[in-house]
C-alpha positions in Angstrom: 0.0 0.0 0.0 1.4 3.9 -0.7 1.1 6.1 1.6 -0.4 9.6 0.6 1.4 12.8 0.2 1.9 14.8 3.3 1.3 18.3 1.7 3.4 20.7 4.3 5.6 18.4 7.2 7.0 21.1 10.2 10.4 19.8 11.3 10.9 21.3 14.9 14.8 20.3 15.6 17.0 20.5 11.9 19.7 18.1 12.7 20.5 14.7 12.1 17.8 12.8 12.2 14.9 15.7 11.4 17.4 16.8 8.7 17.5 13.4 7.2 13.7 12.2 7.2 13.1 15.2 5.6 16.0 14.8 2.5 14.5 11.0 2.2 10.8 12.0 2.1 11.3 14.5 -0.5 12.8 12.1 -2.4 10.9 9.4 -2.4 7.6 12.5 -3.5 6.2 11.7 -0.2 5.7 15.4 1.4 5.5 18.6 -0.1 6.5 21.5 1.7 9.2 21.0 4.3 9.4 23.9 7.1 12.4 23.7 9.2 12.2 25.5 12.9 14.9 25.8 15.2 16.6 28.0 18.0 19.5 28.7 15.6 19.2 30.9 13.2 22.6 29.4 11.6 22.1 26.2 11.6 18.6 27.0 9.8 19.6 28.7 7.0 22.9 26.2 6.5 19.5 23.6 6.0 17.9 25.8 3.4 21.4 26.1 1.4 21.7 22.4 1.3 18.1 21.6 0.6 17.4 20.1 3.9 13.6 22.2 4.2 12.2 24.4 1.9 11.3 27.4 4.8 12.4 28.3 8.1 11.1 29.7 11.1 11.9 30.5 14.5 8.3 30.7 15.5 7.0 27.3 15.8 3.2 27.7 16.8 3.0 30.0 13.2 4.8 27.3 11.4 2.4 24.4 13.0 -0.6 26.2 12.2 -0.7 25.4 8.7 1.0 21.7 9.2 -0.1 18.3 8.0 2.3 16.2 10.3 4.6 18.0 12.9 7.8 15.8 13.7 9.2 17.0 16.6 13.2 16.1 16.4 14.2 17.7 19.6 16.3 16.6 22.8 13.6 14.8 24.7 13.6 17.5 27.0 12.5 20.3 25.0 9.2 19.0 23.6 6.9 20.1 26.9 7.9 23.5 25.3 7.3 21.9 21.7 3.9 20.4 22.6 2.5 23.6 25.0 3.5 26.0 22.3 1.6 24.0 18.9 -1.6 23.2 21.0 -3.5 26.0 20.3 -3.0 26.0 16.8 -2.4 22.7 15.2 -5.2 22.1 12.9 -7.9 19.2 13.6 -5.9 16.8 11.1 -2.5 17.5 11.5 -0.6 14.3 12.8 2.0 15.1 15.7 4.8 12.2 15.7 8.5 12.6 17.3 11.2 11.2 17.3 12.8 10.9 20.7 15.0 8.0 22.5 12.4 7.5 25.6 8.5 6.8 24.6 6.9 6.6 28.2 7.9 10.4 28.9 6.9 11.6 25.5 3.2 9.5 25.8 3.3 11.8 29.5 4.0 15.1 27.6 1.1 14.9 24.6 -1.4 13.7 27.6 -0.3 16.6 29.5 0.0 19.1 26.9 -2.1 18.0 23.6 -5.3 16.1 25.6 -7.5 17.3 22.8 -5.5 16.3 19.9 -4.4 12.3 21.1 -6.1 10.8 18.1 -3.2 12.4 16.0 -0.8 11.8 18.3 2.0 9.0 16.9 5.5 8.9 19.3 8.1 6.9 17.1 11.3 6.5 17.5 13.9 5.7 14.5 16.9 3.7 15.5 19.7 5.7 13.9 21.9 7.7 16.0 25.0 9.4 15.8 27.3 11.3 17.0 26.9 14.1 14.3 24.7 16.9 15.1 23.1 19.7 12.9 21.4 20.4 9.6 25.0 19.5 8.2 24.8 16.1 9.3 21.9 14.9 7.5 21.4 12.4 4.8 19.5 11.1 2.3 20.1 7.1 3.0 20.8 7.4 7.3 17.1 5.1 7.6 18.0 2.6 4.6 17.5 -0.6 6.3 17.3 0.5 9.9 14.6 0.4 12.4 12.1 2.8 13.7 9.8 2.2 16.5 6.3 3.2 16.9 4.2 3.5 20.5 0.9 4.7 19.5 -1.3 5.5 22.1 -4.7 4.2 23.0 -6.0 6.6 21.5 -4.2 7.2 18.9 -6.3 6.4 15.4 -5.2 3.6 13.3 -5.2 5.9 10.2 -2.7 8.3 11.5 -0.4 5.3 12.7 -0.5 4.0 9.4 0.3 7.4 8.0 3.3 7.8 10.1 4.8 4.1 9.5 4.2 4.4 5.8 6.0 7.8 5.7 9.4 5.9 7.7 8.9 2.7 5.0 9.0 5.6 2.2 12.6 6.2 3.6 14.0 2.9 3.8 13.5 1.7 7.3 11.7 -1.1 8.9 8.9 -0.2 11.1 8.1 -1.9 14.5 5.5 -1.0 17.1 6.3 -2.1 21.3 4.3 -0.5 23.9 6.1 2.5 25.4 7.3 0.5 28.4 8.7 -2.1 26.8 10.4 0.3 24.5 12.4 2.3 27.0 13.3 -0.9 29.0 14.8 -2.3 25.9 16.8 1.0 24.9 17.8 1.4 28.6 20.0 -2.6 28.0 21.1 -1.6 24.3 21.1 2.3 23.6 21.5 4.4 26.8 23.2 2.1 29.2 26.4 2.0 26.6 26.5 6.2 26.1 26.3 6.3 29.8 29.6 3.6 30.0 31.6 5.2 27.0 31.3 9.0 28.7 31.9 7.4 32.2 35.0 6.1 30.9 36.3 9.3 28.9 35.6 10.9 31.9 37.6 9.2 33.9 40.5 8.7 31.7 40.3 12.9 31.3 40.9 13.1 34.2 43.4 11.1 35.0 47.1 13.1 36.0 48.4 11.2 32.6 45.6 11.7 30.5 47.7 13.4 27.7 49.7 10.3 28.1 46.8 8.0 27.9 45.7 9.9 24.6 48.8 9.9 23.0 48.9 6.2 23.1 45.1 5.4 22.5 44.2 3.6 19.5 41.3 1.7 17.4 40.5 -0.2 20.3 39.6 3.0 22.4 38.4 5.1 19.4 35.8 2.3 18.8 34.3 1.8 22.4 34.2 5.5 23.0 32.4 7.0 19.6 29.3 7.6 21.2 31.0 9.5 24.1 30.9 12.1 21.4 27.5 12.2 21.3 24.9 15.8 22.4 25.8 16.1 25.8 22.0 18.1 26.1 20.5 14.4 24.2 21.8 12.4 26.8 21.1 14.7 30.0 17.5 14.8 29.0 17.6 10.9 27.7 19.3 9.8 31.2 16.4 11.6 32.9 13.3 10.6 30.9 14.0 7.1 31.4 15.5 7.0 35.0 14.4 4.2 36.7 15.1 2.0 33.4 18.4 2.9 33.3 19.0 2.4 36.9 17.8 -0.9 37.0 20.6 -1.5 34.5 23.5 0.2 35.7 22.5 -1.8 38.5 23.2 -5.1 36.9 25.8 -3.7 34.9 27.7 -2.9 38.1 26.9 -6.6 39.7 28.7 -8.0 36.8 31.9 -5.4 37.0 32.0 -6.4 40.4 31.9 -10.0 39.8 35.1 -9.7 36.6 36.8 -8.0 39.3 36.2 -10.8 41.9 37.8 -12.9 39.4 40.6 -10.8 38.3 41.8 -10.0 42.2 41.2 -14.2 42.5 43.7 -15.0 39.0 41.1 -17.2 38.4 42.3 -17.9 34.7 39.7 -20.5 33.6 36.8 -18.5 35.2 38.1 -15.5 33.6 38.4 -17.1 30.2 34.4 -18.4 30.4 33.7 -14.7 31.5 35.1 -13.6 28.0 34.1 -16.0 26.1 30.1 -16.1 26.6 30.2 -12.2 25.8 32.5 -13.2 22.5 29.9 -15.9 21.6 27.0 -13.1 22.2 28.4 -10.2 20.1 29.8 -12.4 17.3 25.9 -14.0 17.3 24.1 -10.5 16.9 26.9 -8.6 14.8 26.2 -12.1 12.2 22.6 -11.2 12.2 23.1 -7.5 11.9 25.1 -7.3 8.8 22.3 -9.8 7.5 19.7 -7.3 8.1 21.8 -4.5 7.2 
């Protein structure tokens, strides 16, 4: 089934991943208009010089007023703001979707803030991060193949559910819908839990008396595990927050099993040490096979 053309798509947040819906749904003739609203002036107009949206404002309740589907692209913790400001104006039809790293908090914010307009309401979440940032950063192929998740709410009507998965198919990803709980447990294990690790541990070797030392002699090893340390510092504040108790319950565990290697490194327990490694090899080596399979 195709889906139909979204007429004028609002794009509040201009970056990576609003920057790059909006290049692949132009190009596969699936929206029209593409408005572009942001806090920086700057990085607006570098969007309009590379195509990214067709308009831009820094007013977002006049650019929502005349909007088919609003897709709110912000750090998590600036869509209260978002969501407050578009309420009084959104027309009757226009679809509000996001695409934000937590789902329970963002299912909290449009009951809170958009109670009148639910049926429209579609939170989503596509699963391709990086550490890039800025209208600069998008890309016409960054959803080929990947995965985007979609929490609809109760109330949410099948048509505009439908509308918003189609419009994610239209640029190359797979769409899958969890409930919002089961979401942000999940991304707690696999998303958030390693940013937290990787700027933990940059952290700590920053501040180490030899960290220029450390630096100098770090290599592919170190530049692999700590990419994501690179990341929005603002993203993963607001991230960290909105799914707290998730994330808590898995540094948790995550520290139970640090404690236990380092039982068994103080111990020299060799053989212990060796099974240790060697279940997580057996793991990663399983799901990097069925990644590049699915990639």
């Amino acid at each position: 089934m195709s889906v139909q053309r979204v007429e004028t798509v609002v794009i509040v947040g201009v970056g990576l991943i609003g920057g790059s819906f909006a290049l692949a749904a132009k190009r596969a003739g699936r929206v029209g208009r593409v408005i572009g609203v942001g806090r920086s002036e700057k990085n607006l107009r570098r969007a309009l010089e590379l195509g990214v949206i067709d308009e831009a404002s820094q007013d977002v309740a006049a650019a929502c007023s005349a909007a088919d589907l609003v897709l709110v692209a912000t750090p998590v913790g600036q869509m209260a703001r978002v969501f407050d400001a578009i309420a009084p104006v959104l027309p009757a039809h226009a679809i509000v979707t996001d695409a934000g790293s937590t789902k329970g908090d963002v299912v909290a914010l449009m009951r809170a803030h958009l109670p009148s307009h639910l049926a429209r309401c579609v939170p989503a979440h596509p699963i391709a991060g990086s550490d890039l940032s800025g209208a600069a950063a998008a890309q016409y192929g960054l959803y080929e193949n990947r995965k985007v998740v979609i929490t609809p709410l109760v109330e949410t009507a099948p048509d505009a559910a439908e509308l918003v998965a189609e419009l994610w198919r239209a640029c190359g990803a797979n769409v899958h819908q969890m409930g919002p709980d089961e979401h942000d447990a999940v991304f707690a294990t696999v998303s958030h839990l390693p940013h937290l690790l990787a700027f933990a541990y940059v952290g700590m070797v920053a501040d180490k008396p030899d960290a220029v030392r450390c630096f100098d002699f770090a290599a592919t090893g170190f530049r692999d595990f700590t990419r994501i340390a690179g990341s929005h510092p603002e993203m993963w504040r607001d991230i960290s927050l909105a799914n707290r108790d998730a994330l808590l319950a898995e540094l948790a565990r995550y520290r139970a099993n640090l404690d236990a290697l380092t039982r068994l490194v103080e111990a020299g327990a060799a053989d212990e040490l060796n099974d240790f490694f060697e279940h997580a090899r057996e793991a990663r080596v399983a799901w990097h096979q069925r990644f590049l399979r699915n990639s």
